[in-house]
N, C-alpha and C positions, 0 to 999 in steps of 0.2 A: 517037605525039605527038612533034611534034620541038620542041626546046627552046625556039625564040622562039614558040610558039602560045600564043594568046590565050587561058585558061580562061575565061573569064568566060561561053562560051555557055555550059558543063559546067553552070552552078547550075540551069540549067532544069529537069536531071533529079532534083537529092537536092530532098525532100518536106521545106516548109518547115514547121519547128515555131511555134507561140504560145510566148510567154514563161511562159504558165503552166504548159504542158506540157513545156518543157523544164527547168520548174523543179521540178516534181513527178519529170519522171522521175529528175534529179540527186538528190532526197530518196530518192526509194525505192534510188539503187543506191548512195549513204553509210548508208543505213540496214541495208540485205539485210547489207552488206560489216561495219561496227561495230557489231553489234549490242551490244555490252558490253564496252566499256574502261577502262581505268585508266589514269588521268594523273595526272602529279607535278610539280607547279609550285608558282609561288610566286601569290598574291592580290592582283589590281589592281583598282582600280576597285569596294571593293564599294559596293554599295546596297541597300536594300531597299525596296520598292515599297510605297505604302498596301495595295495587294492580299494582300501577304503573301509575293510570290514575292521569292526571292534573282536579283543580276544581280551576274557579275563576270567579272573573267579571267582564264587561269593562262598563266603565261608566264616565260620561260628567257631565256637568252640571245641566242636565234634565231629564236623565234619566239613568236607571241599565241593564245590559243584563247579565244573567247567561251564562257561558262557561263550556264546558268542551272538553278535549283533550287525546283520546283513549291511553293505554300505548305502541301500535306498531307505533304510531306518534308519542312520546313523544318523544320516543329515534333515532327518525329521525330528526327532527330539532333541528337548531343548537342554539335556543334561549331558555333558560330557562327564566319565568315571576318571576318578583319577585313587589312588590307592589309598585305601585307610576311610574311604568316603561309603559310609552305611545307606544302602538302598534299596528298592521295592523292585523285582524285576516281575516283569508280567512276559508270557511267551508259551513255548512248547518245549515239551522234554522231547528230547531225539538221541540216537546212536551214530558215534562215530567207526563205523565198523575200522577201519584204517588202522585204528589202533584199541581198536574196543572199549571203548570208554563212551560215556553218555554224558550230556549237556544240554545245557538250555538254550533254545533259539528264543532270545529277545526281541520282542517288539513293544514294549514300552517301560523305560526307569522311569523311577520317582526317587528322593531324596526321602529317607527315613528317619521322621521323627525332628524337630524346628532346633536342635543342637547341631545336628549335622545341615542343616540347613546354615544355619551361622556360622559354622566353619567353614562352607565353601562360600559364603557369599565372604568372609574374611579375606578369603584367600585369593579370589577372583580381585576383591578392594586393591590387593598388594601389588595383583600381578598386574592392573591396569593403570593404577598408578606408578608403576616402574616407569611405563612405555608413556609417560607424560601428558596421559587424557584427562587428569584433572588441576592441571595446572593452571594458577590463577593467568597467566599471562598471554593464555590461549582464550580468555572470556570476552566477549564482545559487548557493547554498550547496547543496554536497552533503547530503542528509536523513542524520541520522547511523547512523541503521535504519528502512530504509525496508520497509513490509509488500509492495507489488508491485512489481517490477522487470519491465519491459517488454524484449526484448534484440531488436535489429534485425539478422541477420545472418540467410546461410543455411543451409538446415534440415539442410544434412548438412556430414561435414567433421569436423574435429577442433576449429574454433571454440565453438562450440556446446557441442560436450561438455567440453571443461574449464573455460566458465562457469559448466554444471550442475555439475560437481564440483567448482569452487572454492567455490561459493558451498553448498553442502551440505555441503562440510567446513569452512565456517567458522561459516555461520550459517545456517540453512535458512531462507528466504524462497521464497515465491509467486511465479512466472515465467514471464513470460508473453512466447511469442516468436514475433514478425511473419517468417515467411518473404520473403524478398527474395532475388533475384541481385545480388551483389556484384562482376559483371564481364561487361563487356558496353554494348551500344547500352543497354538498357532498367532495365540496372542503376539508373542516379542517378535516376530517374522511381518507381521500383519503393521507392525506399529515403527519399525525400522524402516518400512516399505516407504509408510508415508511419510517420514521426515525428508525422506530421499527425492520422494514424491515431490514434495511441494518443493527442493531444492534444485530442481532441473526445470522447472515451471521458467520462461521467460519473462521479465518485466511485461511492464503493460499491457499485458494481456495477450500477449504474443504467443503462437501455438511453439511447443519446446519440444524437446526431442521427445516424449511422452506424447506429444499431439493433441493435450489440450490444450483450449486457449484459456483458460483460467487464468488470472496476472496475480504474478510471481509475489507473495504475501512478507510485508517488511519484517512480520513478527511470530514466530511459532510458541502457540501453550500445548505441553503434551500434559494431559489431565485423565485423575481416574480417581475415584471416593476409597476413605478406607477400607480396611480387611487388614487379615490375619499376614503373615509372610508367605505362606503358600500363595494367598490370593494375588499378592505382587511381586510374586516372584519373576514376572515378565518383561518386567521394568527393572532387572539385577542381571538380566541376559546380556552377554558380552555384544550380542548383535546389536540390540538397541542400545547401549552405551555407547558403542563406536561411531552410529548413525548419527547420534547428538554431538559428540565430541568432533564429526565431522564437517556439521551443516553450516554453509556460512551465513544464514539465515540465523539472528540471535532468536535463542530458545529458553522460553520459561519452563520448566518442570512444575507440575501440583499434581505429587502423587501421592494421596491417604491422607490423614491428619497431622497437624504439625510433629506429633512424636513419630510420624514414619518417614524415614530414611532409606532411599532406596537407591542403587548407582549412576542410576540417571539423573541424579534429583547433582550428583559431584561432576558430572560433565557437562550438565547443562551451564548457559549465561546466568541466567541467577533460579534460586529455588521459591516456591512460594510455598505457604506451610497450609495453604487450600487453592481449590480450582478457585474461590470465589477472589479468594488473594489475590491468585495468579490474576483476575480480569482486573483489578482495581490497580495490579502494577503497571498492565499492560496501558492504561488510560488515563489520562488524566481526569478531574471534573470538570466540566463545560462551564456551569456556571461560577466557579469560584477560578477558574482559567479567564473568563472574561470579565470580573471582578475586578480580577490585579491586575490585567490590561488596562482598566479605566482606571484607575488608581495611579498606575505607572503613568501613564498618556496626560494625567493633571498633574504629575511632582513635575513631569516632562516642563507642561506649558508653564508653569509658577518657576521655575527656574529659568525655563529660556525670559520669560518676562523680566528677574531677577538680573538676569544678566546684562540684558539691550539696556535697563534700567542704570545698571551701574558703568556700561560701559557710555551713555548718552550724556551723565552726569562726568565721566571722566573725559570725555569729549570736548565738553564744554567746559572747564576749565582750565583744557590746554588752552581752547581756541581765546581764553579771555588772555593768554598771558602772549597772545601772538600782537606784534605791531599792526599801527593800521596800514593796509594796502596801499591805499594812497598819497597817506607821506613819503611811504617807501618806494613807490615808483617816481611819484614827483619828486624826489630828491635827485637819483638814479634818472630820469627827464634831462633834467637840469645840466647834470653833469655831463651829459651828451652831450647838448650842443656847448656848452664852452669847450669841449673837446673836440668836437665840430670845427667849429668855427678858426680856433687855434690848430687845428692841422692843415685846412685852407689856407692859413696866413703860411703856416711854416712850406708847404708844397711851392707858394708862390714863388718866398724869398729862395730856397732852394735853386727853383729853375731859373730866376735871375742871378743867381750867383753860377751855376753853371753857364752860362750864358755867357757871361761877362769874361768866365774864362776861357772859353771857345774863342773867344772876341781876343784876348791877349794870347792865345795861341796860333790864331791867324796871322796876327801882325807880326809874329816872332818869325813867320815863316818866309822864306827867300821866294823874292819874287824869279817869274821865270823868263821876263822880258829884261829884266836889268841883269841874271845872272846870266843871258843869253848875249847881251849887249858888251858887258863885261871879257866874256870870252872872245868874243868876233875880237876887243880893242886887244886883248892878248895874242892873239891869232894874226894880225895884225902887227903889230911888233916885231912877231917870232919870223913872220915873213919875209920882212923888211932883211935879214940876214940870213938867209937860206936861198939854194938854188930853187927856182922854180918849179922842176919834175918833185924833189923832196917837200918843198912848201904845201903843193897838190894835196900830196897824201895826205899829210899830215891834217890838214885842214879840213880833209873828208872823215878823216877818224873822229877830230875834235867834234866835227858837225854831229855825227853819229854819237857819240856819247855825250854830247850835249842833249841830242834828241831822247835817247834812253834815260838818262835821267829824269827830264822834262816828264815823257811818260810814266816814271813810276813815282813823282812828286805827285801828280796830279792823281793817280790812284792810289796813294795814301793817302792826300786829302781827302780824297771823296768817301773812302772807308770810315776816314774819324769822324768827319760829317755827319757818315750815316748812322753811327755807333752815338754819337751826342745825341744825335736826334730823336732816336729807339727809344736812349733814357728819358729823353724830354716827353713824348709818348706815353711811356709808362708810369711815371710821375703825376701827368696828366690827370692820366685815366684812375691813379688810386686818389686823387683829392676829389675827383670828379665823385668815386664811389660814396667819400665819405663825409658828402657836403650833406647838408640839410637840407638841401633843395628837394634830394630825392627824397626823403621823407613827406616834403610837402606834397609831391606827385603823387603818393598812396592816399591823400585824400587829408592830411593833416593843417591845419593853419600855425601861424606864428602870432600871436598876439606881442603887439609892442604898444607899449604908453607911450606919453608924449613924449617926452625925452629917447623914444627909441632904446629903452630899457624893455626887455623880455619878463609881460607878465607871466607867473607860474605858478599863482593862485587865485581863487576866485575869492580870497577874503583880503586881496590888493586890491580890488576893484572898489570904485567911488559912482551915485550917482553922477554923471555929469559927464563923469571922465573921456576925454577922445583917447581912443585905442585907433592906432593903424591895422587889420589886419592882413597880414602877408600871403596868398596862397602861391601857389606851383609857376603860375600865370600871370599874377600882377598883386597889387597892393589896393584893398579898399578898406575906408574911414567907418568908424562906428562911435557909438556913446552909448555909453554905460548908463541905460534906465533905473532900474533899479535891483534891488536882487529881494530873494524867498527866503524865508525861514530856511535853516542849514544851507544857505549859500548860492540856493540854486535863483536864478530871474523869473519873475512872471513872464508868462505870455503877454504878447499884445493885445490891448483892447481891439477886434476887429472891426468894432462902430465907432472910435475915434478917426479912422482916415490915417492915421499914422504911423508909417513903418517902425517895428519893432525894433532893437535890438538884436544884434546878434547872441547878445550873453545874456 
């Protein structure tokens, strides 16, 4: 071939390709060659598609590489891209013939390098505190002893075992614990599960929409030992934050050592700054719990005693300033019957003063034989000058209203009669109420001295003295033996023969 010749006959012999076959074959020889790389860039351009699929791109200083991330991966990793956010893409290179370009099919990010790790957990801080998940006023009260404690961490390790032994040397409570991994892809998926888990559980034991019967735990610890921020980056997952900030099941956090701060640790009910923390918040001490029971239970008794003390002493110095009873009735006695007695007199004199004027109002009244008598001698008279047929009449009229008079004389007196008489009845019957008799019928006696004076104390009484005593029924005689110390009489000697005293 010498230099100035013409190639162009040369094409006739290389075998000309289709664009599709030259673009499958360029896929299969980026495919055979990268089957599995890792790239580290920074996020431009993301989107995500109604479909579900991720599109973005990682890119340096030098250069751009298209991404994209299928939607049954999407929702497996626990990193959403968002732009400017430096990452670790693991995946396969491949061809998009469509428009001839080449890209990486991602199947797993990471966050690159614990700077960019602080920036998104910064920012995730921001965004989930916009939306009111770490708001004090959404916190629930610790149960101050709660019967089941539910603990979220995994099943081996030394986590685990010193919240069984914290909590069994403080207070022994029920414990009930959801196996999860605590680091890892599958981790914050795994740990969301069971807060959720144990929040759909029914009270007492009762099978729950879940279908066990496990009873439904007063208290959640989610717990896991330190490490680095990658190691807890699982517990900074928007899922497990939401899952806490949801539960209505109050939840303790202890995740890492006190210096680790993690987003659950700001949505939980309160933080503890170790698992071992978190058991000793979760419980009280048994024995210093029963300590200050009996402690409390003795100020209890020494003050109730204090009290009955001071109120028995206050008691009793009312009751010395109160009169004695029995002056006070005996006085209040006394005045009865002379009230007694002077209403019987007044009832008496009353119904003889009505009486007497019933008596002058009888006699006031016309008799009906002399005002009958009286008319005949006028009748009579009037006759003696009148014709006979006219005298007739007249005389039968006279008769006639003589007689109608006659009858309504005598039924007005019978009416006043009976009207005097009601009163006299009723008059009666209140002196009758409020004689002293009836008191005697209730079983009462009247003591009278000689003179028929009403004894009303027993320190009027004299040996010797004759008392009439009055009952309901009759009147019988006594005498006054002698009387006892403070007033009262001995009994009668029974071998003497001689009737005692009544008093």
């Amino acid at each position: 071939m010498n230099e100035g010749h013409d190639n162009s006959d040369m094409g006739g012999n290389v075998p000309a390709f289709s664009v599709a076959e030259l673009s499958n074959a360029l896929k299969r020889s980026v495919e055979d060659n990268f089957g599995y790389v890792r790239v580290r860039g920074e996020v431009s351009g993301f989107k995500r598609a109604a479909s579900g699929h991720l599109y973005f791109a990682l890119k340096d200083d030098k250069a751009l590489l298209d991404a994209v991330c299928w939607r049954g991966v999407a929702a497996k990793i626990g990193i959403v891209p968002e732009d400017g956010l430096e990452i670790i893409a693991s995946g396969k290179l491949t061809t998009y013939p469509a428009r001839s370009r080449y890209q990486l099919v991602v199947q797993n990010l990471e966050v690159a390098g614990e700077g960019a790790l602080l920036k998104l957990l910064e920012d995730r801080k921001k965004k989930l505190s916009a939306e009111g998940l770490f708001d004090e006023a959404h916190r629930r009260a610790i149960p101050y002893l709660p019967e089941t404690i539910g603990v979220v961490t995994s099943p081996t390790g030394s986590v685990i075992r010193d919240i069984v032994h914290r909590i069994a040397e403080r207070f022994p409570r029920r414990l009930l614990v959801w196996p999860v991994l605590v680091q890892g892809d599958k981790a914050a998926e795994q740990v969301a599960h069971a807060i959720r888990g144990f929040n759909v559980l029914e009270p007492g034991g009762k099978p729950g929409r879940t279908g066990n019967s496990a009873p439904r735990p007063d208290l959640i610890i989610v717990a896991r030992g330190g490490g680095s921020l990658e190691d807890l980056w699982a517990f900074n997952e928007e899922i497990v934050v939401r899952a806490a900030a949801e539960s209505d099941i109050p939840l303790i956090s202890a995740i890492g050592h006190e210096t680790d701060v993690t987003l659950i640790d700001l949505a939980a009910d309160l933080r503890a700054p170790t698992p071992t923390a978190a058991a000793e918040m979760a419980v009280p001490v048994r024995v210093e719990l029963i300590e200050g029971l009996l402690g409390q239970e003795r100020r209890l008794m020494s003050a109730t005693r204090r009290l009955l003390q001071d109120r028995r002493t206050h008691l009793e110095g009312l009751g010395r300033g109160l009169p004695d009873a029995t002056s006070v009735l005996g006085a209040a006695s006394q005045r009865l019957d002379d009230w007694g007695e002077r209403l019987a007199n007044g009832a008496r004199t009353y119904l003889r003063t009505r009486i007497d004027h019933l008596e002058k109002l009888g006699y006031q009244l016309p008799r009906p034989r002399e005002t009958l008598a009286e008319k005949r001698r006028e009748l009579d008279r009037a006759a003696a000058g009148l014709q006979p047929r006219v005298l007739e009449l007249q005389i039968k009229q006279q008769i006639q209203q003589i007689g109608d008079a006659g009858e309504r004389l005598a039924r007005a007196m019978q009416q006043r009669l009976a009207v005097e008489e009601e009163k006299k009845e009723n008059l009666w019957r209140l002196l009758n109420g409020f004689s002293y008799e009836r008191v005697l019928e209730r079983g009462f006696v009247l003591v009278r001295d000689g003179k028929a004076r009403p004894v009303t104390s027993a320190d009027a009484l004299k040996p010797g003295m004759d008392l009439t005593l009055k009952f309901y029924d009759g009147e019988a005689a006594a005498v006054v033996a002698g009387k006892k110390a403070g007033g009262k009489t001995p009994a009668p000697d029974k071998g003497s023969g001689e009737q005692g005293s009544l008093l």
